[in-house]
C-alpha positions, 0 to 999 in steps of 0.5 A: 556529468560528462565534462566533469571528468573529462575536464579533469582528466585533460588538465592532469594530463596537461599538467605533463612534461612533453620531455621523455623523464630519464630512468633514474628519475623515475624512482624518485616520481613516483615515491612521491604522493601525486598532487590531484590523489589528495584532494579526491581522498578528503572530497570522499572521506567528506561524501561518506561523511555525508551519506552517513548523516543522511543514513541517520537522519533517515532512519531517525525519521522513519524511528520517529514516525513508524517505530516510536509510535507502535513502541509508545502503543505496546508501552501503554498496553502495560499501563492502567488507566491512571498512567500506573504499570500494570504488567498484564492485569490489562489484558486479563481485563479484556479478556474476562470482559463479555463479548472478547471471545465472540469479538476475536472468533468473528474477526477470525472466522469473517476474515477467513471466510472472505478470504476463500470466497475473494480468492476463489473468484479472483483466480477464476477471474485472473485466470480468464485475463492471462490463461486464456484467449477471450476478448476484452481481456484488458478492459476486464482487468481495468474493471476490476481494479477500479475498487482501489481508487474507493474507499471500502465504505463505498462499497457497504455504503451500495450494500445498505442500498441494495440489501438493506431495508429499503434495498431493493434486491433485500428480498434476494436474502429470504428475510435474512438481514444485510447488517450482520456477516452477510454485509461483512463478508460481501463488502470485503469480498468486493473490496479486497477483489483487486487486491488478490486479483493483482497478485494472481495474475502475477502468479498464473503469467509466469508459467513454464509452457514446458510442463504443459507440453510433458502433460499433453505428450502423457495424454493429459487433457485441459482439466487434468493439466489444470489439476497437475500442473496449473493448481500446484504451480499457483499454490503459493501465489494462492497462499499469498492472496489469501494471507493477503485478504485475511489480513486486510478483511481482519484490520479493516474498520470501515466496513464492519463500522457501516454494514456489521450491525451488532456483529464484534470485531476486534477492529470495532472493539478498539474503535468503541475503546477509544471514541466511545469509552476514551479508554487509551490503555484498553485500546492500546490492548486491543490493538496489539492483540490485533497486531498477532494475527496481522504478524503472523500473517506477515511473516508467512506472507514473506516466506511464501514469497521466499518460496514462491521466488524459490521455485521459479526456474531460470530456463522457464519458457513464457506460456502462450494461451491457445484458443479453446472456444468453450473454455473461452466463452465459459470465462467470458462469460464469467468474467463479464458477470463479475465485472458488471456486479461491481460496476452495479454495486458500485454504480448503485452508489453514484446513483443513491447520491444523485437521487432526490430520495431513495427509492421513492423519489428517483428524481436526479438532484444534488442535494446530498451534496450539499455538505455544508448542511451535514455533519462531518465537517462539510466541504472543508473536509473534501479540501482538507483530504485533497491537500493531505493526498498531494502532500502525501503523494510528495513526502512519500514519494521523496521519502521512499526514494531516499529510503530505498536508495540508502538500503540499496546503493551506499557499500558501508554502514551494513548494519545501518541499512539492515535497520533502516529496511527493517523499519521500512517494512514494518508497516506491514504488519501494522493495521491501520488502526493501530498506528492511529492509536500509537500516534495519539500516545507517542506525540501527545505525549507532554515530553515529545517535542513533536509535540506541536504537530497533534492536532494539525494537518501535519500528522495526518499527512505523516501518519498516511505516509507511514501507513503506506510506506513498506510498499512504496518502499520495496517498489522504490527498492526494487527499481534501484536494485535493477541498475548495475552497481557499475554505475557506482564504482564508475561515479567514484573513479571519476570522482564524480559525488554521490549526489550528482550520480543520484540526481543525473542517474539513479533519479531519472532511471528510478522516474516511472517509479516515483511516480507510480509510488506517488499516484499510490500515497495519493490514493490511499490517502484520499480513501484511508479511514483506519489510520486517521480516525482518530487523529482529526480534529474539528478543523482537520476533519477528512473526507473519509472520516465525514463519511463515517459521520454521516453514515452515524448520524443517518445521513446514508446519501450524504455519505454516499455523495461524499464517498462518490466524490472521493472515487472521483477524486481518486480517479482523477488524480490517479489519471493526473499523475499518469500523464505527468508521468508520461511528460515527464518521461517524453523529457527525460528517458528518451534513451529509453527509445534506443 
């Protein structure tokens, strides 16, 4: 990148007469347009062109595969079922059928619940890892992120093995039943728990060690600077967590599919509209009234971050945690309780898939495993999920990058940018089931010309990206805005394209994080269920969605097995990507080590 510039500059400078120039001729020179300035001024009016084209292309894209679908879902949720409009006589039919207010106050009051219980233990846990002088810090934290690489039916599926009729601690629940709430809210609790834990642990690392010094100078002990200083200095990390779950707990499919028994929620409601009833104008009814409480939840998310950031004081001392032998066996204590139980719920279902038949014959064997003898599509599932998680790990990837480099660097089209971001960020506030259902509406629709991609493995991998995209892309975003705009007005005196300056530095810079956004669209990818289920067909059937198959025709250790393996899956390719990752930063940042 350095000889280009160079080069040019030597040969303007060759292109010199060695004579000294009389002053009367000087006028004359410097009237007269130069040479070399001409041809630079057509080569950026072309770069600008060019970047315009990829601003639109871009935010074409993202319109076609996040916008128009959730468009195409609020459309319908207007028509009848005969394609007719309808204004809002759909909606007064929802809500005059039996069961919604029971539907809409279970979802409510379930997510709410879950969401106290997993932020409570989640602080206390998070508290132990960054507040505190115990032993094994690191390998805790490790455990109890390990949820994420399992899909949530993992989880309900341990739940049935453990607490249900045949469980073996179901005598823990006093002839009470796991099908139901008591299923919802421990499965959501253990699968949303790395979620509010990541968010906590960020919160409670960035003390100010200044106000814990003012508090032990006035005489307040660890329990009173506790209650005066560490609870108000979390509150909106708090906030954040729960908001968090809430939402999570409240779009999510899987577990009140496999666990909640009769117990309505208005993610199984949509499930029953469109599978059960193939009633897509009912669903899509559904479906945005559970696009409000995922909104609002959204936008208070943001502004709590907006406060949360707010507060933060640019003088803060980082806080050091000094040892206190109680509170520190108290907290190792707990957090060592934690981290088992999730390994035993966990293991419990590894284990269910390697026995001959639970819980009379433990036996080791691999007969659940034998998916091809099973209904969910056998192991032509498993190779369908593996070749939708890396091409979605690629297309994201690459498509977050590019999103986040258009919003971040280019100096014109504002406007332009400000949409491209809003688009980007809308997958947030969309559950998953949601953007299934807009997806079924918006390309099988007869008119699209993206017609031809319902029905193929296509969709699915675009629609996952989708699904995961507002993530990837503030994480993208947030790499790119940490390089110096220097880079950029330096590039452009030199005459040195956007695309070379992209390549040479904006990429090489921005690595570590493309490939941690890759190692994310492959996880999600493998355990999503929301976004998928109603996309597949018979030769496109998923891992996750054999899961589901299983688990209804009564196959619960087939399901297992399959669930076991997609953990797995995750976790290598999880473990994959990082040592990728680490090749590739051997070969290309080792200005990074000076």
């Amino acid at each position: 990148m350095n000889s280009l510039p160079m080069t040019s500059i030597n040969a303007a400078v060759g292109s010199l007469p060695a004579t000294a120039v009389p002053e009367r001729e000087k006028p004359a020179r410097t009237s007269q347009p130069s040479g070399p300035a001409r041809p630079r001024h057509r080569a950026l009016h072309w770069e600008h062109v060019w970047l315009g084209v990829l601003l639109l292309g871009m935010l074409g894209v993202l319109l076609a595969a996040i916008a128009l679908p959730v468009g195409a879902l609020l459309g319908h949720s207007f028509l009848s079922a005969d394609g007719s409009f309808s204004g809002g006589a759909q909606y007064l039919a929802y809500v005059r059928m039996p069961g919604v207010g029971r539907s809409l106050f279970n979802s409510l009051w379930l997510s709410a619940v879950s969401s106290t219980l997993c932020v409570a233990l989640a602080y206390v846990y998070a508290y132990g890892i960054t507040r505190s002088c115990m032993p094994l810090a690191r390998l805790f934290r490790a455990v109890a992120l390990v949820p994420l690489l399992a899909p949530s039916l993992l989880m309900a599926i341990s739940l049935i093995y453990l607490f249900g009729a045949q469980g073996l601690l179901k005598s823990w629940l006093l002839g009470g039943t796991a099908y139901g709430p008591f299923g919802i809210i421990a499965g959501s609790v253990l699968w949303t728990f790395p979620h509010a834990l990541m968010i906590l642990c960020t919160t409670l690392a960035s003390g100010d060690a200044r106000l814990y010094e003012a508090a032990a100078t006035l005489g307040a002990g660890r329990w009173r600077s506790f209650c005066q200083v560490t609870l108000p200095a979390s509150r909106y990390g708090l906030m954040i967590a729960w908001t968090v779950v809430f939402v999570l707990v409240a779009t999510d499919f899987g577990v009140p599919k496999v666990i909640g028994g009769n117990t309505q929620m208005l993610a199984t409601d949509i499930y029953k509209q469109v599978i059960g009833q193939q009633n897509l104008s009912m669903g899509a009814v559904v479906a945005m009234l559970l696009l409000v409480p995922a909104g609002l939840a959204f936008a208070a998310e943001r502004h709590l971050r907006a406060r949360q950031a707010a507060s933060m004081a640019v003088r803060a001392v980082p806080l050091a945690p000094q040892p206190h032998a109680p509170l520190d066996r108290a907290l190792l204590a707990y957090c060592s309780l934690v981290a088992l139980a999730m390994l035993a719920v966990m293991g419990t279902a590894v284990l269910a898939s390697l026995v001959s038949f639970w819980p009379y014959n433990l036996g080791l064997s691999l007969k659940n495993y034998r998916f091809d003898m099973m209904d969910g599509g056998g192991w032509a599932s498993y190779g369908n999920s593996l070749r939708m998680a890396t091409a979605t790990a690629v297309l994201g990837a690459l498509l977050s990058f590019v999103s986040a480099y258009l919003v971040a660097k280019p100096s014109r089209w504002r406007h332009t940018r400000q949409w491209l971001h809003a688009v980007a960020t809308l997958p947030m506030a969309v559950p998953g089931l949601a953007l299934g259902l807009g997806y079924i509406l918006f390309f099988n629709a007869g008119g699209n010309p993206l017609n031809f991609l319902y029905g193929s493995l296509s969709i699915l991998v675009l629609c996952s990206v989708a699904h995961f995209f507002s993530v990837a892309h503030i994480t993208q975003l947030t790499a790119l805005q940490q390089l110096d705009a220097e880079y950029e007005r330096v590039a452009d005196s030199m005459g040195v394209p956007f695309w070379s300056l992209l390549w040479r530095v904006h990429l090489p810079v921005c690595l570590p994080a493309v490939m941690q956004v890759a190692g994310y669209f492959f996880v999600n990818a493998m355990t999503t269920v929301s976004a998928v289920v109603f996309l597949y067909s018979p030769e496109t059937t998923l891992a996750s969605v054999a899961v589901l198959a299983m688990d209804d025709a009564g196959d619960i250790a087939p399901a297992a097995a399959m669930a076991t393996l997609i953990f797995a899956t995750a976790a290598a390719g999880r473990l994959l990507i990082a040592w990728l990752d680490a090749w590739m930063q051997k070969r290309t940042q080792h200005w990074r080590q000076h």
